[in-house]
Each structure stands twice: as structure tokens, then as C-alpha cells.
C-alpha positions as CSV (number, residue, x, y, z in Angstrom):
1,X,0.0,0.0,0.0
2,X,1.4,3.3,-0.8
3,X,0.7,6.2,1.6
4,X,0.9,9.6,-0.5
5,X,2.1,11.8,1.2
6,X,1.8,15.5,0.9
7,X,4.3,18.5,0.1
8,X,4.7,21.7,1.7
9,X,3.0,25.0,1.9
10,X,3.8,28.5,2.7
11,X,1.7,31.6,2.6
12,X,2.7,35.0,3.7
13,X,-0.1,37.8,3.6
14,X,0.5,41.4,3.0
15,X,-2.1,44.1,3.1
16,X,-5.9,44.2,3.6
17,X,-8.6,41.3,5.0
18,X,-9.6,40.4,1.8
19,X,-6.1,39.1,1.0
20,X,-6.6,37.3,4.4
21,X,-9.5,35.6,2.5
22,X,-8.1,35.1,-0.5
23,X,-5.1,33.0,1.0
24,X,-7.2,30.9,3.4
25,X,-8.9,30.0,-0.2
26,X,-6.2,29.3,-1.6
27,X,-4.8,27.1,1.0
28,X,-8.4,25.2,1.3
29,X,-8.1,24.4,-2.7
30,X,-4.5,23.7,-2.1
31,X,-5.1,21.2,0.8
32,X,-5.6,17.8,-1.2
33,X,-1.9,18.0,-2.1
34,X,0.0,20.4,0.3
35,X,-0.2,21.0,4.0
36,X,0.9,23.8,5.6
37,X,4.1,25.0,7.1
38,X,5.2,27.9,9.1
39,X,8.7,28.0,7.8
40,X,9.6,29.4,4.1
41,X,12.6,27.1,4.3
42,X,11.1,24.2,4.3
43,X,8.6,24.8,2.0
44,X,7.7,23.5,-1.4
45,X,5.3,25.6,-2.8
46,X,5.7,29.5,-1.3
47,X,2.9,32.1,-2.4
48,X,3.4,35.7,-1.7
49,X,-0.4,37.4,-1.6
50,X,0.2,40.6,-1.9
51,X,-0.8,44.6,-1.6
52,X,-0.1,47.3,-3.7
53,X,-2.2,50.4,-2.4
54,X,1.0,52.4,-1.5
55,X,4.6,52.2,-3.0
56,X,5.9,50.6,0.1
57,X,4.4,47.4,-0.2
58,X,5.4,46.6,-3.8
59,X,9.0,47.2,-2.4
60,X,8.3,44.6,0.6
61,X,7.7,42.6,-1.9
62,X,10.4,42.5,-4.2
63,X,12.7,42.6,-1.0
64,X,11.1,39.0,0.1
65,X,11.6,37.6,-3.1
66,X,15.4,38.2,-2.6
67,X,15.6,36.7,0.5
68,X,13.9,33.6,-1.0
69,X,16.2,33.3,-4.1
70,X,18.5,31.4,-1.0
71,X,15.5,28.6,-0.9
72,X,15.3,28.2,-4.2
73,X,19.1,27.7,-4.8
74,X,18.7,25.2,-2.3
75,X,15.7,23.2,-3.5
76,X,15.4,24.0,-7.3
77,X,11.8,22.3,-7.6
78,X,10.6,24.6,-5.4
79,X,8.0,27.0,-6.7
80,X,7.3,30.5,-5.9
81,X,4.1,32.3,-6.8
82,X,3.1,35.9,-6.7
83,X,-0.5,36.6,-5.8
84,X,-2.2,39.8,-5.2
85,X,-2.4,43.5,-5.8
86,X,0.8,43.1,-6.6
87,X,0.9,40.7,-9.1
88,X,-2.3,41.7,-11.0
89,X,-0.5,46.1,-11.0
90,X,3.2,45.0,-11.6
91,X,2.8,41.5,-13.6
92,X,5.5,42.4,-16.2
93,X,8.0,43.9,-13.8
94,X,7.5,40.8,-11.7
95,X,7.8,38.2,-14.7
96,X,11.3,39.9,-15.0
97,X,12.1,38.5,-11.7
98,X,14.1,34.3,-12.0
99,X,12.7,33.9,-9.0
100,X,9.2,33.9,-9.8
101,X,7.2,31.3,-11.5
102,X,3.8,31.8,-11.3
103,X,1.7,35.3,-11.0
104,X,-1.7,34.9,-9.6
105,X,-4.1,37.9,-9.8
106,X,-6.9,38.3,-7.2
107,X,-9.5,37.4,-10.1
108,X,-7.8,34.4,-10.3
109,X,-7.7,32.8,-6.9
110,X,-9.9,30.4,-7.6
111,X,-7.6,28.9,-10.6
112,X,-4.8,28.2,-7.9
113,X,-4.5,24.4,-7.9
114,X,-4.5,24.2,-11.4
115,X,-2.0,27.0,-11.9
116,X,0.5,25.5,-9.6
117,X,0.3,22.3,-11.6
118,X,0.5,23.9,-14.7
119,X,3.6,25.6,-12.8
120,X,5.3,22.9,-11.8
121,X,5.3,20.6,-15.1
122,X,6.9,23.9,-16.9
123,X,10.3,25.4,-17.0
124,X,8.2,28.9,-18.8
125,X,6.6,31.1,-16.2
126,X,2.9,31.0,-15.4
127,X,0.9,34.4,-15.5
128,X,-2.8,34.4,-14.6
129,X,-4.1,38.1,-14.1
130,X,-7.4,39.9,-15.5
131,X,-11.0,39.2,-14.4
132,X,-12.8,36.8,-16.6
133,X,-16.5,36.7,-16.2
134,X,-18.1,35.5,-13.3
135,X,-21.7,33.5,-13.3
136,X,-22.7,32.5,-10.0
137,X,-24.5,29.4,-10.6
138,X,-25.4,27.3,-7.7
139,X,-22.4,24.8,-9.2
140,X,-19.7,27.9,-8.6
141,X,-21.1,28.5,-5.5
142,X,-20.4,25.1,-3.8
143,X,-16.5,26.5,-3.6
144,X,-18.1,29.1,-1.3
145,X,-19.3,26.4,1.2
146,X,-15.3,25.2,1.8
147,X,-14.0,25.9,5.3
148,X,-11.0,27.4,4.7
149,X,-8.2,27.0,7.4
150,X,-6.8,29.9,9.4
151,X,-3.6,31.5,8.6
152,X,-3.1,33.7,11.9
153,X,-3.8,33.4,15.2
154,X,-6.2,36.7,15.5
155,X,-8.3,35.1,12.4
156,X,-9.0,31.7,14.0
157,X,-11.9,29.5,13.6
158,X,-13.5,32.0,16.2
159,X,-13.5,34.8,14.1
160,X,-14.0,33.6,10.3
161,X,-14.0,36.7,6.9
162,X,-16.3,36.1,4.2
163,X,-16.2,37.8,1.0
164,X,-19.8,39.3,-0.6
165,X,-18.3,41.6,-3.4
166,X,-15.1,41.4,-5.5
167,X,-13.6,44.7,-6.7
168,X,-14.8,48.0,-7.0
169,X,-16.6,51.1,-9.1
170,X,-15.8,54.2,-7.6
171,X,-12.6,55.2,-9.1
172,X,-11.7,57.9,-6.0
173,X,-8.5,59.4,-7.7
174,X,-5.7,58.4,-5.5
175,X,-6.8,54.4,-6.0
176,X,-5.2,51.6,-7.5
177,X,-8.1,48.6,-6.2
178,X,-10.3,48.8,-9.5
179,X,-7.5,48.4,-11.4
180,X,-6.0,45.5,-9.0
181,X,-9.4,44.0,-8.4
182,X,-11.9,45.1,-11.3
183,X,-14.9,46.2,-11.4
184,X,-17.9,45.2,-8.6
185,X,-19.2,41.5,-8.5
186,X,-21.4,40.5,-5.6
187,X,-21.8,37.3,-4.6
188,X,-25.2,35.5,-4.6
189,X,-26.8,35.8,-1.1
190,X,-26.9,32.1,-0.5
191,X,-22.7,31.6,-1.4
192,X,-22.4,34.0,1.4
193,X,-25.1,32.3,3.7
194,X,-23.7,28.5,2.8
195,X,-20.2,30.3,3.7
196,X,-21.2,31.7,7.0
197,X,-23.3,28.3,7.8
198,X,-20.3,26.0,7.3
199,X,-17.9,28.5,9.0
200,X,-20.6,28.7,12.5
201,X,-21.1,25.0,11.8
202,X,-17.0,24.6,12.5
203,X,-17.2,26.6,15.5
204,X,-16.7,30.2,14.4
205,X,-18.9,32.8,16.5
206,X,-18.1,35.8,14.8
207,X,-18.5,36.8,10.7
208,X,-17.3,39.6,9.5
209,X,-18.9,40.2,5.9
210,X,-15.7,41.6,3.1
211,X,-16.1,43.9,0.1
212,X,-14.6,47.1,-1.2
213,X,-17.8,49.2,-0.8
214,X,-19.9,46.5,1.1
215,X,-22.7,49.6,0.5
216,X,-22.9,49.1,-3.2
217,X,-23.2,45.1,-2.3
218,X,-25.7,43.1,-5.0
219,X,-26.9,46.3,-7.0
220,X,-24.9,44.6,-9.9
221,X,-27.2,41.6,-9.3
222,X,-30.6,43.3,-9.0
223,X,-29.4,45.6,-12.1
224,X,-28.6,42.1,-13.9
225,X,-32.1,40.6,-12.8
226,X,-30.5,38.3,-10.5
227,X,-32.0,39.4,-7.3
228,X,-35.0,40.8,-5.9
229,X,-34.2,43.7,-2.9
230,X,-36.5,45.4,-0.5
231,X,-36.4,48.8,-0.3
232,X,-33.8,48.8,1.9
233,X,-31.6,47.8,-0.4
234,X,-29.9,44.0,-0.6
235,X,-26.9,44.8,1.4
236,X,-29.4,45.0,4.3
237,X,-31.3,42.2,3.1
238,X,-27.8,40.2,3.6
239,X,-26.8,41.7,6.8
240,X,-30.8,40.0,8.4
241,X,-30.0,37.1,6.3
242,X,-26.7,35.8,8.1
243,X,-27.6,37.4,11.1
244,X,-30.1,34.8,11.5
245,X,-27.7,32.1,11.6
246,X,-28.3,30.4,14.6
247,X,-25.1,30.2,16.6
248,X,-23.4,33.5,15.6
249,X,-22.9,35.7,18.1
250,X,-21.3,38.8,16.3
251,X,-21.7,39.7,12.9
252,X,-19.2,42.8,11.3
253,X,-18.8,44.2,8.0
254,X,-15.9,46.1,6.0
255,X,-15.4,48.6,4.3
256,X,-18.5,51.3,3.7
257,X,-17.8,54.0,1.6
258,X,-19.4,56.9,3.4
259,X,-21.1,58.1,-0.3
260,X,-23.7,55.4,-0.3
261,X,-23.9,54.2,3.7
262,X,-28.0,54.8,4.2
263,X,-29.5,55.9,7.4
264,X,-31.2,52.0,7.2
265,X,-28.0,50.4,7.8
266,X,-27.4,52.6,10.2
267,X,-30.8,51.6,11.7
268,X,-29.8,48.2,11.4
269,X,-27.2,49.0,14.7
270,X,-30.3,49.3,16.9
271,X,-32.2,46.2,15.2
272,X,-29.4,44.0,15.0
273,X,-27.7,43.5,18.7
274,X,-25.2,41.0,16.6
275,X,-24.0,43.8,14.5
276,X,-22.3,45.5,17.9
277,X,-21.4,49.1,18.4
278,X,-18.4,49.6,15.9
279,X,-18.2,50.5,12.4
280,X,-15.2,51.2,10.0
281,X,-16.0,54.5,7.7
282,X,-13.2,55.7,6.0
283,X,-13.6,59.2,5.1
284,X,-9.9,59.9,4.0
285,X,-9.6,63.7,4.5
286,X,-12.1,66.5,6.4
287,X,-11.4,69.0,3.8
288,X,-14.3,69.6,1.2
289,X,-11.7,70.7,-1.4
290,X,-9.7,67.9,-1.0
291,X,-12.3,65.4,-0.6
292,X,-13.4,66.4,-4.6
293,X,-10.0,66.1,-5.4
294,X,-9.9,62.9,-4.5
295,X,-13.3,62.1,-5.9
296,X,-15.1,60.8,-2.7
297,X,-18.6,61.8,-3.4
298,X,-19.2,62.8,-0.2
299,X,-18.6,65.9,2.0
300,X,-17.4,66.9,5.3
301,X,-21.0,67.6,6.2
302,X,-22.2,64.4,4.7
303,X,-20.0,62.4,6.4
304,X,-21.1,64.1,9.5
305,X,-24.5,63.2,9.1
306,X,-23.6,59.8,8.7
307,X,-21.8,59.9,12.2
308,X,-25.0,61.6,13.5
309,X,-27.2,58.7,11.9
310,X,-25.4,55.9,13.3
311,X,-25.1,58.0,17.0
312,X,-28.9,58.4,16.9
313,X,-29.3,54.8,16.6
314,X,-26.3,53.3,18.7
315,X,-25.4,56.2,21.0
316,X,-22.3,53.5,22.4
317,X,-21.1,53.3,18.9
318,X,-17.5,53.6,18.5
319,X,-15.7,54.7,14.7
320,X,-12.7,54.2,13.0
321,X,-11.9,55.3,10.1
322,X,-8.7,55.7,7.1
323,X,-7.1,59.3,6.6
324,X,-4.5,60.0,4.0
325,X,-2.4,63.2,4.8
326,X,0.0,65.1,1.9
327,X,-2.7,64.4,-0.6
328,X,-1.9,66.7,-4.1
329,X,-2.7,69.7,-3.4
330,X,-3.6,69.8,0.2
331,X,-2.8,72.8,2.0
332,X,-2.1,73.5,5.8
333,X,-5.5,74.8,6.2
334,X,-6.6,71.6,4.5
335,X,-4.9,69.6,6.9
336,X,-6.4,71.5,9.8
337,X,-9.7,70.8,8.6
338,X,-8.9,66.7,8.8
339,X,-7.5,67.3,12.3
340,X,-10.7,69.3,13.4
341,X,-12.6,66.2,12.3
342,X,-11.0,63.6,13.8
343,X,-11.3,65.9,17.0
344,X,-14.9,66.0,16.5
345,X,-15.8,62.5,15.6
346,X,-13.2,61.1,17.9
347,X,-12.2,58.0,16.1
348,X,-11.4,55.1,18.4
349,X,-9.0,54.7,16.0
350,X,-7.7,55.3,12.4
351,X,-5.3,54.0,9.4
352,X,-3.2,57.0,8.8
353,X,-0.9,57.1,5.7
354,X,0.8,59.5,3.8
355,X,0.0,60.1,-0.2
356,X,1.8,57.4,-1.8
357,X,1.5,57.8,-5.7
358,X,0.8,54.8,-7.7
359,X,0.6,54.3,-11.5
360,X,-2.4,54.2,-13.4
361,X,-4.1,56.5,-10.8
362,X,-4.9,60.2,-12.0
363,X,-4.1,61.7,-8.6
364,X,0.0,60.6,-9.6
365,X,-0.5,62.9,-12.3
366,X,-1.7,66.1,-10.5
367,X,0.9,68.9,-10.5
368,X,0.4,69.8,-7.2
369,X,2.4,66.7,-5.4
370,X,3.3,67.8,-1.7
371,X,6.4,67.6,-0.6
372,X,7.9,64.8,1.6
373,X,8.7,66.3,4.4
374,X,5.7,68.0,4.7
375,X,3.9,64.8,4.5
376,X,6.0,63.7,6.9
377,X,5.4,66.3,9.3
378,X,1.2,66.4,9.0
379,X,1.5,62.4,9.4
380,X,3.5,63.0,13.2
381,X,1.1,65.7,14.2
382,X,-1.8,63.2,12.9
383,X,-0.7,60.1,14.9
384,X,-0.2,62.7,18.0
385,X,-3.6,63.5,17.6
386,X,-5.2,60.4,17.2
387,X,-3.1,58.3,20.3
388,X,-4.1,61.3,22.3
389,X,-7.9,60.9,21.2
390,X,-7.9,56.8,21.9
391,X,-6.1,56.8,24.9
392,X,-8.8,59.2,26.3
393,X,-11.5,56.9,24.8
394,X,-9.9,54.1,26.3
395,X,-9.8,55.6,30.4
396,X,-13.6,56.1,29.7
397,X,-14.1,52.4,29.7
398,X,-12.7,51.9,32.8
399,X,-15.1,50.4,36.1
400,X,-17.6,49.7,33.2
401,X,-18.6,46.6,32.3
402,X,-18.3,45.0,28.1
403,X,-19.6,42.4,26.6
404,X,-16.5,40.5,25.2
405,X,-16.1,37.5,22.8
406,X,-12.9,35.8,23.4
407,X,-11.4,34.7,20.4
408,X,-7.4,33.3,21.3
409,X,-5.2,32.8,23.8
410,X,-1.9,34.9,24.7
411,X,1.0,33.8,23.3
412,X,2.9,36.2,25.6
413,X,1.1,35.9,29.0
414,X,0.1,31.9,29.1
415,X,-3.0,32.6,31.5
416,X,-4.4,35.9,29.5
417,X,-7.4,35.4,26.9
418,X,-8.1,38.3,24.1
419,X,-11.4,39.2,23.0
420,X,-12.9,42.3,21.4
421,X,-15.3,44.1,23.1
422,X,-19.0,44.8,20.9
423,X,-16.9,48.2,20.5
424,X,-14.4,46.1,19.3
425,X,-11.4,47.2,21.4
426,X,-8.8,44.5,22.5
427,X,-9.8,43.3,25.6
428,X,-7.3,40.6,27.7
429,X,-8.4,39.3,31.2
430,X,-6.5,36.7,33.0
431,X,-8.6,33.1,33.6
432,X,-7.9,29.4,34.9
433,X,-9.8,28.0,32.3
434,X,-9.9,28.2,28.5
435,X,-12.5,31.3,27.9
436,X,-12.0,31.4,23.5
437,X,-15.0,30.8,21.6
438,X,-17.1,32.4,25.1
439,X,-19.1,36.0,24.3
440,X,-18.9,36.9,28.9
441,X,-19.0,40.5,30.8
442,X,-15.5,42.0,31.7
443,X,-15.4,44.8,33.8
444,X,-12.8,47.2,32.3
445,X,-9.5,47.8,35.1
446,X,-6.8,49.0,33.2
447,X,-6.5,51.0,29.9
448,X,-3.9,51.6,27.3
449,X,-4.0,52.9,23.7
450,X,-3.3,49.7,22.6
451,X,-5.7,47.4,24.8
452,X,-8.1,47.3,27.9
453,X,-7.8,44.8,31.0
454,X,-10.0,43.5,32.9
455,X,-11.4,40.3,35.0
456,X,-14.4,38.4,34.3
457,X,-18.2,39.5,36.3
């Protein structure tokens, strides 16, 4: 009898969730032939899933793939692939590369296994990028029913992403994603139930739903005749969908793009206890001017409105959001205007990042590029800013009392358990007994900008 036995896997993950979710995919239709391995070095099959929404990231990768170069010298069957932002923006500079042997865009994921066959049996390189055409007939939509293994500690079968909409139509000027990812395509509401069901069926208690503009979710489907909405729109119509799925205990969503978040999904915060009291809206500057630079289709006092809608129906509802600073042709009093914003709002937290140019985007071709060091300089007083606003936000949870869903245990401190509170700040509380998978009360003792402490009621 011969006993096959499998080769080795590694995946490293750069960038946003949804590249989180791609690679768990790709491991899942990876797993009847490979396993996975933690080491690089002892791998025989290496996929680098990249981001490419600021220069930086591109560099990291390129970087890696020298480093690698020393594995593949040492095991010349090995095979290295590419997937990703990265891959899709910068396939020809990447093909240039020895080291390389198979590009994977993100429209592509689901090609993998064959790919790396096709990879393997070939000394010519492998290049898979574009978006072909995607009908979601119940046959397609098995793959979505697949419980992909975890890849990090934090995303554990606790805590589980699914993806409802590939790609994105906005265009905002400073963007690379709809030329990385394509143009919007939902997934049919039952792939994303059967996902969710198998996931809470394998023990996850938390779903956080992925999409560029999770807003604009299934419009391409109702404007296709493919689905039927209520007037709500079928975003919500998802959101009470797998919120009914008995077993789940939190239910999150990311990213809204402020333009087209309704007052009903913002209703949906005081219908839906599952949904919590946190939401990500990136609103990328507080300047009007350079909000219609950047083509955001929405203003300072829109966004505001949207703050006050989803206030009015979760008054504990905490908001983080993404700010780019040194954007062409911000000014100082532009920059003011995003600090006076964030010290309205008070973000419990934000991504902050200066202007980083990137090809095929009109905003690299504005005139008005700010200078470095002044980018450098709003980005300090920025992060000042913000740490000063979530430390304060932080001491105001302490002697009260959170709902927290524990989701792993320290690696650092062997008897501390991390959950995220329904405001979805890091919680850690010290226990005899193994508390992951367990939604239980904390009162708050101890806060930090990073986390809040606290022992179990």
C-alpha cells in the first residue's frame, strides 16, 4: 500500500482582509496536495499574496523575493508564486524576476490548484491576471461552502471573513483597487449564507462580511435581474440574512464607503444587537476641497451626518476610520480641517498614511504633489492626535462593564485570553480556564491605547 504523502505549503499575507481571505482560499483548494508550514525554508510551494495600495508594499515585496532566491538555490523544484495587488499592478515587472514562477491575480484565486500544476510541469513562467467573467450558478457556489483553514492566530476559527463583493466602481482618484481587483461583482446571497453556515457550523462565533464598498453590495445583481431587494436595499437584506444564523454571536462588516452608507444600515445598529457598536467609515480627509480632489462623493458635512445617523441609533457606537495626509494639493488649512474632524468625531482609532503615488491613478499625475517632508510632518502631528484621542477613549471604559467575545489565547502571557469588546477594542483578562469561543462580561480595570484589561463579572 502506498501512503501519498503530501508536500509543503507557505503563505505570507500582506495588506488588507480580503487578502486574508483570499489566501485561506487558496490554501483550502490547495489542501488535497499540500499541507501547511510555518517555515519558508522548508517549503515546497511559497505564495506571496500581496498589496499594492502604496509604494511601500510593492518594495516589501520585491525585498522577500530576494531573500527567497536562497531557498530556491537550495531546493530547485521549489515554486514560488506571486499573488495579489501586486501581481495583477506589476505582472511584467514581476515576470522579469528568476525567482518567480507563477503570477496569480486576485480574479484568479480560484484557478490556484491548477496553476500550480501547470507551474510545476513547466520550465516557462505562469501568468494568470485579469477578471474573466463571473456567473454565480449554484455549481460555482459550492467552492463558497469550503472551510478554509486559518492563517493567523487573531483570524481563528472564532472569528472567520467572508467575502460578498469582488472589486470595485468608484474610481476615487488616489486608488489603485479597481484596477487590481476590477470592477464590482457580488456574490449571490446564498454563497455567502452557505459560507457563514459552514464557518458557525466549524465553531466560528463571529462573521465579518468583506467587500470594497460593502454599501454598493448586490446592485450589480438586482441591475442584472438576478436578485430581488427590499427597499432597503440587498446589502441589508444580507446583513438579516446571516444574522439569522443560529449560533453566531457577532456579525461585522468592512469597508462602507461613506457616499452610499443609508440611514437604514445605520438603523440596522439598533435592530441587529449582533452587528455590535463599531463600524469602520473611511472618510480619507475632512477638507471639502480635497475630498473632490480625491473624488469621494461625499462631504465633510455628509459624512457628519452619517456619524450623527449611526449615533442616533447606537449612542455606544465607537468609529474608525482611514485618513491619508500630503494628498496633491492639500494645504495646511486643509490639513487642519482633517484634524478638526477627527477631534470631532473622535475615532477610536484610524489608518493614517501619507500620499503614496501609484501608477495608473490620475491623482499621480496632478501637478500639485506635496512635498515629503511636509507629508511627513502632517502624518506626526496626525498620529499625536489620534493616540491622544484613543487613549482618552480608552480611560472612559474603565469600572464599566463589556460584553466580550474571546477569540485566542496569549501567546505572551500563558493565562491571558483576548477578546474584542461589541466596540471592538482588544480586551485581555486573566482566567484558569480556556474562555476562546465564550461571548462573557468584563469589567474594564486597566486602559492603554493599545488594549483594555479587565477580569471576568
Amino acid at each position: 500500500m502506498t501512503i501519498f504523502k503530501k508536500e509543503k505549503l507557505h503563505i505570507e499575507t500582506w495588506g488588507c482582509q480580503m487578502n486574508v481571505a483570499d489566501s485561506e482560499q487558496a490554501a483550502s483548494l490547495l489542501s488535497d496536495k499540500y499541507e501547511l508550514c510555518e517555515e519558508a525554508s522548508e517549503a515546497d510551494l511559497i505564495i506571496l499574496n500581496t498589496c499594492h495600495i502604496r509604494e511601500k508594499a510593492y518594495h516589501k515585496v520585491t525585498s522577500r523575493l530576494g531573500v527567497l532566491a536562497n531557498f530556491k538555490k537550495k531546493n530547485p523544484d521549489l515554486v514560488i508564486a506571486v499573488a495579489g495587488c501586486s501581481a495583477q499592478a506589476e505582472g511584467k515587472k514581476l515576470l522579469k524576476n528568476k525567482n518567480v514562477d507563477l503570477l496569480v491575480g486576485p480574479g484568479r484565486i480560484k484557478e490556484i490548484s491548477t496553476l500550480v500544476e501547470a507551474a510545476k510541469g513547466s520550465n516557462k513562467k505562469i501568468s494568470a491576471l485579469g477578471f474573466p467573467k463571473q456567473e454565480l450558478t449554484e455549481e460555482e457556489n459550492e467552492l463558497d461552502k469550503i472551510s478554509y483553514p486559518t492563517l493567523s492566530e487573531e483570524r481563528n476559527e472564532i472569528s472567520r471573513f467572508v467575502t460578498i463583493q469582488q472589486g470595485c466602481d468608484n474610481y476615487c482618484t488616489f486608488c489603485i483597487v479597481p484596477f487590481t481587483r476590477g470592477r464590482e461583482i457580488s456574490m449571490s446571497p446564498l454563497a455567502v449564507y452557505n459560507q457563514a453556515k459552514a464557518f458557525v457550523e466549524a465553531g466560528a462565533k463571529e462573521i465579518t462580511l468583506l467587500g470594497q464598498n460593502v454599501n454598493s453590495y448586490g446592485l450589480d445583481l438586482v441591475k442584472a435581474d438576478k436578485l430581488k431587494a427590499s427597499k432597503e436595499g440587498p446589502f441589508a437584506d444580507l446583513l438579516r440574512l446571516v444574522a439569522s444564523l443560529p449560533g453566531l454571536k457577532s456579525l461585522r462588516f468592512t469597508t462602507s464607503n461613506p457616499h452610499d452608507f443609508t440611514k437604514p444600515i445605520a438603523d440596522l445598529f439598533q435592530e441587529h444587537p449582533l452587528l455590535g457598536k463599531y463600524l469602520h467609515l473611511p472618510v480619507q480627509s475632512g477638507s471639502n476641497q480635497v475630498l473632490e480632489l480625491m473624488k469621494r462623493k461625499v462631504t465633510r458635512e455628509e459624512f457628519l451626518e452619517r456619524v450623527t445617523w449611526l449615533k442616533e441609533a447606537c449612542p455606544e457606537i465607537t468609529l474608525s476610520t482611514d485618513l491619508i495626509v500630503g494628498f496633491p494639493g492639500e494645504t495646511e488649512e486643509n490639513f487642519e480641517e482633517t484634524l478638526s474632524l477627527v477631534a470631532q468625531v473622535r475615532f477610536a482609532f484610524a489608518y493614517a498614511f501619507k500620499y503614496s503615488p501609484r501608477t495608473h491613478t490620475p491623482a499621480a499625475r496632478y501637478k500639485t504633489q506635496v512635498p515629503e517632508e511636509v507629508k511627513t510632518d502632517r502624518l506626526r502631528r496626525l498620529n499625536e492626535l489620534l493616540d491622544q484621542i484613543t487613549l482618552e477613549e480608552n480611560e472612559k471604559e474603565l469600572g464599566k462593564t463589556r460584553k466580550v467575545l474571546f477569540l485566542y489565547k496569549s501567546k505572551k502571557d500563558g493565562g491571558v485570553y483576548c477578546g474584542r469588546s461589541e466596540q471592538f477594542k482588544l480586551v485581555k483578562v486573566p482566567a484558569g480556564r480556556d474562555l476562546t469561543g465564550e461571548q462573557l462580561e468584563v469589567k474594564i480595570t486597566k486602559a492603554t491605547k493599545t488594549a483594555l484589561e479587565g477580569i471576568l463579572v
